[in-house]
Gaussian input, Z-matrix of N, CA and C with variables (Angstrom, degrees):
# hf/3-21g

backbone

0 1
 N
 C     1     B1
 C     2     B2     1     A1
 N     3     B3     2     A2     1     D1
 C     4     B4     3     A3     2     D2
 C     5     B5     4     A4     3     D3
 N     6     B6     5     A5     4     D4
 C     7     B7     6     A6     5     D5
 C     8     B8     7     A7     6     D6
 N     9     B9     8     A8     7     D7
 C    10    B10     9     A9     8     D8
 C    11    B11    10    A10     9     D9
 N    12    B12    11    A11    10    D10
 C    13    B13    12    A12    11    D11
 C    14    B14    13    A13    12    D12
 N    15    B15    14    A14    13    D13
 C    16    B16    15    A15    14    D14
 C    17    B17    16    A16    15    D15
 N    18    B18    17    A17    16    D16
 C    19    B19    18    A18    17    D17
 C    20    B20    19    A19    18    D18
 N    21    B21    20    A20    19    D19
 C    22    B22    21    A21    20    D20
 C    23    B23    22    A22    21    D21
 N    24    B24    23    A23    22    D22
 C    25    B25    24    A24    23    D23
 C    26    B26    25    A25    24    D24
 N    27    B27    26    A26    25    D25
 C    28    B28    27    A27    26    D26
 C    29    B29    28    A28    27    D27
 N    30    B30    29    A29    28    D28
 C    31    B31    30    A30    29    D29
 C    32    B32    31    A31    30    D30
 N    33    B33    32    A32    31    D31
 C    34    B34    33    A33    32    D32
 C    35    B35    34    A34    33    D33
 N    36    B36    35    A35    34    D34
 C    37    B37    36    A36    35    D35
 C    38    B38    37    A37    36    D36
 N    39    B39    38    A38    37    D37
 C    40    B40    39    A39    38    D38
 C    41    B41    40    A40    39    D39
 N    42    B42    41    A41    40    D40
 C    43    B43    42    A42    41    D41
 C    44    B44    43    A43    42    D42
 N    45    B45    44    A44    43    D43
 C    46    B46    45    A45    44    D44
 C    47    B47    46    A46    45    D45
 N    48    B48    47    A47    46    D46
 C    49    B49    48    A48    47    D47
 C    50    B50    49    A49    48    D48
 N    51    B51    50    A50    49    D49
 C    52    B52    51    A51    50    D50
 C    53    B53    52    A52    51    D51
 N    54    B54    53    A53    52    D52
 C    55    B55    54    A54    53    D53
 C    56    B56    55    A55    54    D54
 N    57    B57    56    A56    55    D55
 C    58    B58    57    A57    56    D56
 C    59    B59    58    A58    57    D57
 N    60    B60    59    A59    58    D58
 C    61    B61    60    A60    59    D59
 C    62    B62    61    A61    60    D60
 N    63    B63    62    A62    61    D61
 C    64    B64    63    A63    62    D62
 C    65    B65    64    A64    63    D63
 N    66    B66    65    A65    64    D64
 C    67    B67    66    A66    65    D65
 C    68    B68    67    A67    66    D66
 N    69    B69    68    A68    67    D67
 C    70    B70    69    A69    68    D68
 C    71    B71    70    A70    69    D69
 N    72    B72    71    A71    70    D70
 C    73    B73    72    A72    71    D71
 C    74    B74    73    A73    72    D72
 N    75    B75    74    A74    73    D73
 C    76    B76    75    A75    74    D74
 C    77    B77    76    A76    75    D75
 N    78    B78    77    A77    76    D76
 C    79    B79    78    A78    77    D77
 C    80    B80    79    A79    78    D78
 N    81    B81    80    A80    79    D79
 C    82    B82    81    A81    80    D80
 C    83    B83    82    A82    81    D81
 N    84    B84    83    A83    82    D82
 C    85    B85    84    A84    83    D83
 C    86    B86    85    A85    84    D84
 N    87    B87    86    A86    85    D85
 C    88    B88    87    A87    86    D86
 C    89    B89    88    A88    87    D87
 N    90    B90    89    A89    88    D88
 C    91    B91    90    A90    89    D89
 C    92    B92    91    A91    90    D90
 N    93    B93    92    A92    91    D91
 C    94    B94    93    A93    92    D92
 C    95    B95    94    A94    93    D93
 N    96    B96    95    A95    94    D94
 C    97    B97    96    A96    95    D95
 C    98    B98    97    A97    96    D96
 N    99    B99    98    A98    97    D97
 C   100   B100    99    A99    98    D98
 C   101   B101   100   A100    99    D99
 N   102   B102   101   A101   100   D100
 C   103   B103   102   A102   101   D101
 C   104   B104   103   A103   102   D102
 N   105   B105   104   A104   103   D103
 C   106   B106   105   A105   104   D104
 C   107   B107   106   A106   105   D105
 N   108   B108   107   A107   106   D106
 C   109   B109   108   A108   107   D107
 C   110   B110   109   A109   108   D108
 N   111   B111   110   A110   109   D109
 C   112   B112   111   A111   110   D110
 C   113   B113   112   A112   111   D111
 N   114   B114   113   A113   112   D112
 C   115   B115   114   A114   113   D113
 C   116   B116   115   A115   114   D114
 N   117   B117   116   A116   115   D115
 C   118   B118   117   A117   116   D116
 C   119   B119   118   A118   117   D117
 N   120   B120   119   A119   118   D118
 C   121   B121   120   A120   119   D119
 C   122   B122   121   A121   120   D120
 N   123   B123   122   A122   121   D121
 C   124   B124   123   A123   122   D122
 C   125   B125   124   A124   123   D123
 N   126   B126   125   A125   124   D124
 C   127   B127   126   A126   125   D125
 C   128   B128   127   A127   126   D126
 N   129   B129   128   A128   127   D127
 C   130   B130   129   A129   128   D128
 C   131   B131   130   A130   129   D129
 N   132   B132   131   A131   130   D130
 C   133   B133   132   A132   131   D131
 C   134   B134   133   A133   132   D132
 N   135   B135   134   A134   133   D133
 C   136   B136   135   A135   134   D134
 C   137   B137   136   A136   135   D135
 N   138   B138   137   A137   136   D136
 C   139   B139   138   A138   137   D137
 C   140   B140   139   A139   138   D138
 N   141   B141   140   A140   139   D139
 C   142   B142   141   A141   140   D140
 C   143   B143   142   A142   141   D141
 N   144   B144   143   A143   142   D142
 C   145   B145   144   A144   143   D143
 C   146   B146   145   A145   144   D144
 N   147   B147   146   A146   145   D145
 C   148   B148   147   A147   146   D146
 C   149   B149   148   A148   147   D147
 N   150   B150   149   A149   148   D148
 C   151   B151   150   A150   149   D149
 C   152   B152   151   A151   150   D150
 N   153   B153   152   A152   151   D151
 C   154   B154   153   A153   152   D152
 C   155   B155   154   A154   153   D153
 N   156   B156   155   A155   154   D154
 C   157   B157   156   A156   155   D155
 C   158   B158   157   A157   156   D156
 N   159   B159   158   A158   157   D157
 C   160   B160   159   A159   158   D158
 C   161   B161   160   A160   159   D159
 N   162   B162   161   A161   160   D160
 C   163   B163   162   A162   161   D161
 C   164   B164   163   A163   162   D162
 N   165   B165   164   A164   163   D163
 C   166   B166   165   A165   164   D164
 C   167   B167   166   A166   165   D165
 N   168   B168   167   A167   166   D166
 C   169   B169   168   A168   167   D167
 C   170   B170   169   A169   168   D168
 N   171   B171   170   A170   169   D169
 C   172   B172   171   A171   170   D170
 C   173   B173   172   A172   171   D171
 N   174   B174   173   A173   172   D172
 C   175   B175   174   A174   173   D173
 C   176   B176   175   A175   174   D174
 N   177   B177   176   A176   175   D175
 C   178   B178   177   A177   176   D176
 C   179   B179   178   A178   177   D177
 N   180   B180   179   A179   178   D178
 C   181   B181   180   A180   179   D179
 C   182   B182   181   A181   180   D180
 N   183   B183   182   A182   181   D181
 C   184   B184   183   A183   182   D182
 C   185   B185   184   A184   183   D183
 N   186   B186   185   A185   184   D184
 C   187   B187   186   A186   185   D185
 C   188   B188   187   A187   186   D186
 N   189   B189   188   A188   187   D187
 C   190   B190   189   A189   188   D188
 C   191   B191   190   A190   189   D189
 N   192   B192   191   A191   190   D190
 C   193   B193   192   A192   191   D191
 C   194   B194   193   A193   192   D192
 N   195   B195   194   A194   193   D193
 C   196   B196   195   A195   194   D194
 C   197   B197   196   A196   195   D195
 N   198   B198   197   A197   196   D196
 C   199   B199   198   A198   197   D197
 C   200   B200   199   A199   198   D198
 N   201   B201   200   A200   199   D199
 C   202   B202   201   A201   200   D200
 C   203   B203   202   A202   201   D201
 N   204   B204   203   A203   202   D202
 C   205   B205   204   A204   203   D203
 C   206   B206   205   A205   204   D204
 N   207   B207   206   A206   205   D205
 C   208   B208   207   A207   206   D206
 C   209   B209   208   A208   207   D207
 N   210   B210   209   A209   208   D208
 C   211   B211   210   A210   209   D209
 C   212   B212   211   A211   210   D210
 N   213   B213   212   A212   211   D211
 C   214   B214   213   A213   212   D212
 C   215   B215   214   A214   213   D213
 N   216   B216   215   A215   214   D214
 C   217   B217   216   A216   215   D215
 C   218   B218   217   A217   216   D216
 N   219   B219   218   A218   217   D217
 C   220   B220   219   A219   218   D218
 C   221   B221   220   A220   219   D219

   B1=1.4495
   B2=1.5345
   B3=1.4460
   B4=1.3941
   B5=1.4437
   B6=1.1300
   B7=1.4224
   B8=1.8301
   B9=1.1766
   B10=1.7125
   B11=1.3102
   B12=1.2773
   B13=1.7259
   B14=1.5841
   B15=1.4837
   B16=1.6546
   B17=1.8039
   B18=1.2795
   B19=1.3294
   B20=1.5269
   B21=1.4525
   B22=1.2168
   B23=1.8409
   B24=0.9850
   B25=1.8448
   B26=1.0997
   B27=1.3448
   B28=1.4957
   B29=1.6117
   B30=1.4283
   B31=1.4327
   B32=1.6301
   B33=1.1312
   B34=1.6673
   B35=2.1407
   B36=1.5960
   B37=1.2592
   B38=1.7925
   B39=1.3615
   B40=1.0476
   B41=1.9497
   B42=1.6615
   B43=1.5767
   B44=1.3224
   B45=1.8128
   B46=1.3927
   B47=1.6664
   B48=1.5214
   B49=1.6996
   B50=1.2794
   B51=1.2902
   B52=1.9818
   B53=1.4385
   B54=0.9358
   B55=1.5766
   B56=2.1254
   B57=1.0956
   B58=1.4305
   B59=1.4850
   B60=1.6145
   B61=0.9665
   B62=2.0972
   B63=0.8949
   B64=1.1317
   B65=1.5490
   B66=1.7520
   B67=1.7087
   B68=1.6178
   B69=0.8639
   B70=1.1495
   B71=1.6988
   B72=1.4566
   B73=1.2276
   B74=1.2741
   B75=1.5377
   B76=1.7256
   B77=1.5226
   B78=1.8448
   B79=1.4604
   B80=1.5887
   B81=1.2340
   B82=1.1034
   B83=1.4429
   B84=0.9751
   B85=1.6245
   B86=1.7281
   B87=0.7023
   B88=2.0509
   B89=1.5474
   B90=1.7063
   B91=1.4782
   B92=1.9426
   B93=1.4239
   B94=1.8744
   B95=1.4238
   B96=1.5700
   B97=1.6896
   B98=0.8334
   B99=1.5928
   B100=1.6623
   B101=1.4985
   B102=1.7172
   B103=1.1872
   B104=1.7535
   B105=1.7760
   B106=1.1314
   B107=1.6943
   B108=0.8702
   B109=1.4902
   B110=1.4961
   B111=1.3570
   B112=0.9476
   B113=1.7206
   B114=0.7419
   B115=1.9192
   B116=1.4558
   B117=0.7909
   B118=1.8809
   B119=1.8250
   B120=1.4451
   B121=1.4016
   B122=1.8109
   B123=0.6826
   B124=1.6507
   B125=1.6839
   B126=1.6051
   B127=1.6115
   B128=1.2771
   B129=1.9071
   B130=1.0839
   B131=1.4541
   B132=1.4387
   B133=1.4565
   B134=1.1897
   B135=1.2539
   B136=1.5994
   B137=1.5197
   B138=1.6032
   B139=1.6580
   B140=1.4116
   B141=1.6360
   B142=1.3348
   B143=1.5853
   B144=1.5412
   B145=1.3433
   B146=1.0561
   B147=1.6296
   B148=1.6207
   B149=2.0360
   B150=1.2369
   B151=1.7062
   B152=1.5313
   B153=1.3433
   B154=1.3844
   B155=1.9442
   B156=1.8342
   B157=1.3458
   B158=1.2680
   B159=1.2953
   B160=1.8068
   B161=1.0337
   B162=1.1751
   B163=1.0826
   B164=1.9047
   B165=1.3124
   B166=1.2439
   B167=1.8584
   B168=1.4739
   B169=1.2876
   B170=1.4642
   B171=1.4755
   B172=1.6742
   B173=1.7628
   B174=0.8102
   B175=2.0483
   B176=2.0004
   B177=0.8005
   B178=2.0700
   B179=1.9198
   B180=1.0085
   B181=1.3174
   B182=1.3943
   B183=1.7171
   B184=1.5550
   B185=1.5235
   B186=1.9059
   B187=1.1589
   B188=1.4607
   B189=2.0326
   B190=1.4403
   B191=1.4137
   B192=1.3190
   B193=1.4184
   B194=1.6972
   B195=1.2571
   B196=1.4027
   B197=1.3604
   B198=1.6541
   B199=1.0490
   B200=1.7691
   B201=1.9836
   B202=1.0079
   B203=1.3619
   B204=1.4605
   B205=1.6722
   B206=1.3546
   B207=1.6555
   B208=1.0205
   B209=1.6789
   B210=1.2245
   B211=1.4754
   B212=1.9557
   B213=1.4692
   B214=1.5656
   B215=1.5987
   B216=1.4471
   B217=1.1994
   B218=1.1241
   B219=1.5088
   B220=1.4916
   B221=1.6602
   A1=108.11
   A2=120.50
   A3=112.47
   A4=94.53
   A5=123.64
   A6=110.28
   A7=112.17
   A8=105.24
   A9=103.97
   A10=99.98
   A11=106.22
   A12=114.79
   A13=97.45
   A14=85.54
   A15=93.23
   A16=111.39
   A17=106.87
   A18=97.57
   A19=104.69
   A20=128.62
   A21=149.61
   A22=116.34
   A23=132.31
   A24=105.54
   A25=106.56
   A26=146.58
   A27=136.56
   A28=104.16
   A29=107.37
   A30=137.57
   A31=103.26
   A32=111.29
   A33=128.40
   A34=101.32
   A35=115.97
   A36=84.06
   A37=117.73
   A38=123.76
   A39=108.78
   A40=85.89
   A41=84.44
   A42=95.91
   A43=109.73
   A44=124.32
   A45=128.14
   A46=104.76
   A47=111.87
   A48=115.51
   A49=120.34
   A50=95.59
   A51=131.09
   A52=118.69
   A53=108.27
   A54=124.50
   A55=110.05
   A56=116.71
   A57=121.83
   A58=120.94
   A59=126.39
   A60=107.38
   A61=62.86
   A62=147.73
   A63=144.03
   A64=103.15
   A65=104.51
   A66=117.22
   A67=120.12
   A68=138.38
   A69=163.40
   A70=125.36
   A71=128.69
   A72=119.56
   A73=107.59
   A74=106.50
   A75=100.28
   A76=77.11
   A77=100.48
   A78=129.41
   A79=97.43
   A80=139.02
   A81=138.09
   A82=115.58
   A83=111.98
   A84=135.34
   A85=99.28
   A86=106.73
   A87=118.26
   A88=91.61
   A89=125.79
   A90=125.31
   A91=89.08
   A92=93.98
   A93=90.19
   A94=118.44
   A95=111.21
   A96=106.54
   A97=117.97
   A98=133.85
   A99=136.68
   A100=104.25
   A101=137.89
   A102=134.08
   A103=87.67
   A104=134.47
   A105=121.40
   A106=125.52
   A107=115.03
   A108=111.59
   A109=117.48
   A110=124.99
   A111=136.32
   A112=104.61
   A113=93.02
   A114=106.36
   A115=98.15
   A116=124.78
   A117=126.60
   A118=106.04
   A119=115.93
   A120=133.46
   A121=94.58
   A122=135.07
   A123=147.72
   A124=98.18
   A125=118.61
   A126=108.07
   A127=93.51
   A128=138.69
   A129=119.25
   A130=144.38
   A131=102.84
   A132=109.23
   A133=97.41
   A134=139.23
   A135=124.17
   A136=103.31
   A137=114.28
   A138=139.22
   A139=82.57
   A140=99.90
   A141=116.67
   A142=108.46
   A143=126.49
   A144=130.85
   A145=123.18
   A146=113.25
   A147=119.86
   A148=97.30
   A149=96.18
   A150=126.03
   A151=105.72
   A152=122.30
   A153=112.76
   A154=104.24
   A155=96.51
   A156=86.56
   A157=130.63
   A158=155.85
   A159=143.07
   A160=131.70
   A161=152.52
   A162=166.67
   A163=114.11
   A164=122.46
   A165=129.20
   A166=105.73
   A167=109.84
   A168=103.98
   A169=126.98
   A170=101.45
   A171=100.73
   A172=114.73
   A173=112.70
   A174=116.37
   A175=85.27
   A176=104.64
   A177=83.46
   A178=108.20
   A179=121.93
   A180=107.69
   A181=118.08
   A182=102.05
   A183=99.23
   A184=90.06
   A185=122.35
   A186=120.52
   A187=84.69
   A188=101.10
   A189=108.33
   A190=116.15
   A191=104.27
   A192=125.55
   A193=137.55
   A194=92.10
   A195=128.93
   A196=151.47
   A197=128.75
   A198=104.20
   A199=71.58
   A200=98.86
   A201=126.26
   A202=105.99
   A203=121.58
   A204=113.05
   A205=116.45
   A206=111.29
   A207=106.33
   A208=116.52
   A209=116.97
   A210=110.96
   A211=103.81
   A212=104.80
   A213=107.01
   A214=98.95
   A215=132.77
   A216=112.15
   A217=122.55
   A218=140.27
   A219=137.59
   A220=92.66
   D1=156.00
   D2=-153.13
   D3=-107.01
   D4=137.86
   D5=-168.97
   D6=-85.12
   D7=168.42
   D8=-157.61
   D9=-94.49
   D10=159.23
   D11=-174.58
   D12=-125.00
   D13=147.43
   D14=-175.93
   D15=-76.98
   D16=166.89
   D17=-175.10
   D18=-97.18
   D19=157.54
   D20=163.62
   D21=19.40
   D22=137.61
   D23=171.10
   D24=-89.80
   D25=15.09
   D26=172.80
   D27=-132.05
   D28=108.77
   D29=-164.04
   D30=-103.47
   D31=103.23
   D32=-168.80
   D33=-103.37
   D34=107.23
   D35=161.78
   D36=-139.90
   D37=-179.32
   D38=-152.25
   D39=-140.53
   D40=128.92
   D41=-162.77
   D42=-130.57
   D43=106.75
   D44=-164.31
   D45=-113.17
   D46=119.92
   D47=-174.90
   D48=36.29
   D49=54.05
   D50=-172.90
   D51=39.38
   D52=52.45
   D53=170.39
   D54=-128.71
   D55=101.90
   D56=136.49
   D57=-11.94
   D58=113.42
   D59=-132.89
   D60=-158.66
   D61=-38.35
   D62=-146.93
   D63=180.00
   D64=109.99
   D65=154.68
   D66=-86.87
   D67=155.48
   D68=169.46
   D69=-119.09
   D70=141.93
   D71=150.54
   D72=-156.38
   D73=162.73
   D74=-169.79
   D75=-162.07
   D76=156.92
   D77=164.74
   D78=-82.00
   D79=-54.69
   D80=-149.02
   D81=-102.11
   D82=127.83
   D83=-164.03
   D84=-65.91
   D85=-54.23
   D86=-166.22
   D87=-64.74
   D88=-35.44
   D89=-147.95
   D90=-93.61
   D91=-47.22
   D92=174.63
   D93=-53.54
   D94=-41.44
   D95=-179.62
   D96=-75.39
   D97=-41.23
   D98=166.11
   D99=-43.72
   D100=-61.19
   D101=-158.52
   D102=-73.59
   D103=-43.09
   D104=162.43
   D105=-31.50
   D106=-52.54
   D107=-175.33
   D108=-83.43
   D109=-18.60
   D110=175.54
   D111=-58.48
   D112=-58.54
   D113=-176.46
   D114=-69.49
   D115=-42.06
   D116=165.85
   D117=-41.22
   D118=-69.71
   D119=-177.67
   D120=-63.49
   D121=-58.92
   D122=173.85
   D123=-35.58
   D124=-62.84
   D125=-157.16
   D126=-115.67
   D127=11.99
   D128=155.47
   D129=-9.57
   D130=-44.00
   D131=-171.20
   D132=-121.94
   D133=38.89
   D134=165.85
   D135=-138.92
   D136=139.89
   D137=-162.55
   D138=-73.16
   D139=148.45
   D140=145.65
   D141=84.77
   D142=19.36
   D143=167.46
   D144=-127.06
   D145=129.50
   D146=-172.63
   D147=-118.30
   D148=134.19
   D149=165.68
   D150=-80.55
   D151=125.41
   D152=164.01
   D153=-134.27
   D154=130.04
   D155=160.49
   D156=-104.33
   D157=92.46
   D158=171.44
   D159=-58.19
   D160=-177.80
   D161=-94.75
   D162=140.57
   D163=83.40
   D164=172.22
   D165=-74.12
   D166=109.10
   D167=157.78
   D168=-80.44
   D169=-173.37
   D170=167.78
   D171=-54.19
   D172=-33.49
   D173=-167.92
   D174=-87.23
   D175=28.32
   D176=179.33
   D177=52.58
   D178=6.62
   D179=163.38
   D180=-90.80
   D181=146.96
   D182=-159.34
   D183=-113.46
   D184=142.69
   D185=-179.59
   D186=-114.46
   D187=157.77
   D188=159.78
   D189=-90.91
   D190=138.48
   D191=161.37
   D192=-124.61
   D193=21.64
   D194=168.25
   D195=151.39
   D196=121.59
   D197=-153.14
   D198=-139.16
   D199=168.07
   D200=-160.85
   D201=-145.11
   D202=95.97
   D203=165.02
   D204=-116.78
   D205=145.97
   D206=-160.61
   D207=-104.36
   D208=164.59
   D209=-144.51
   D210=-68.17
   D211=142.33
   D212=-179.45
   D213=86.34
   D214=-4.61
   D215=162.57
   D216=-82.87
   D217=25.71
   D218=-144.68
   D219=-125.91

């Protein structure tokens, strides 16, 4: 059996009236923040959606390095 590979270290996700709605992963830092902001410009104007970016280290812990909620989702 082939052993499994972890996914991407920059974990992008996209969360509409608190439901997970879209994963993401990427090796490349520039490619996570571009597809980050994209979804930023994308759900600007609609209630109830949060952008999150992480950061997968070596130990599998994921840090934030950006998040985006949009206004009236709080």
């Amino acid at each position: 059996m082939p052993a499994l590979t972890r996914p991407g270290r920059y974990h992008l996700t996209l969360t509409v009236r608190g439901q997970v709605v879209l994963h993401g992963w990427w090796d490349d830092a520039d490619v996570a923040e571009a597809k980050c902001a994209g979804l930023v410009r994308e759900h600007q104007d609609h209630g109830g959606v949060e952008v999150r970016l992480t950061e997968l280290d070596d130990d599998e812990r994921e840090w934030p390095l950006s998040e985006w909620v949009s206004p009236g989702s709080g």
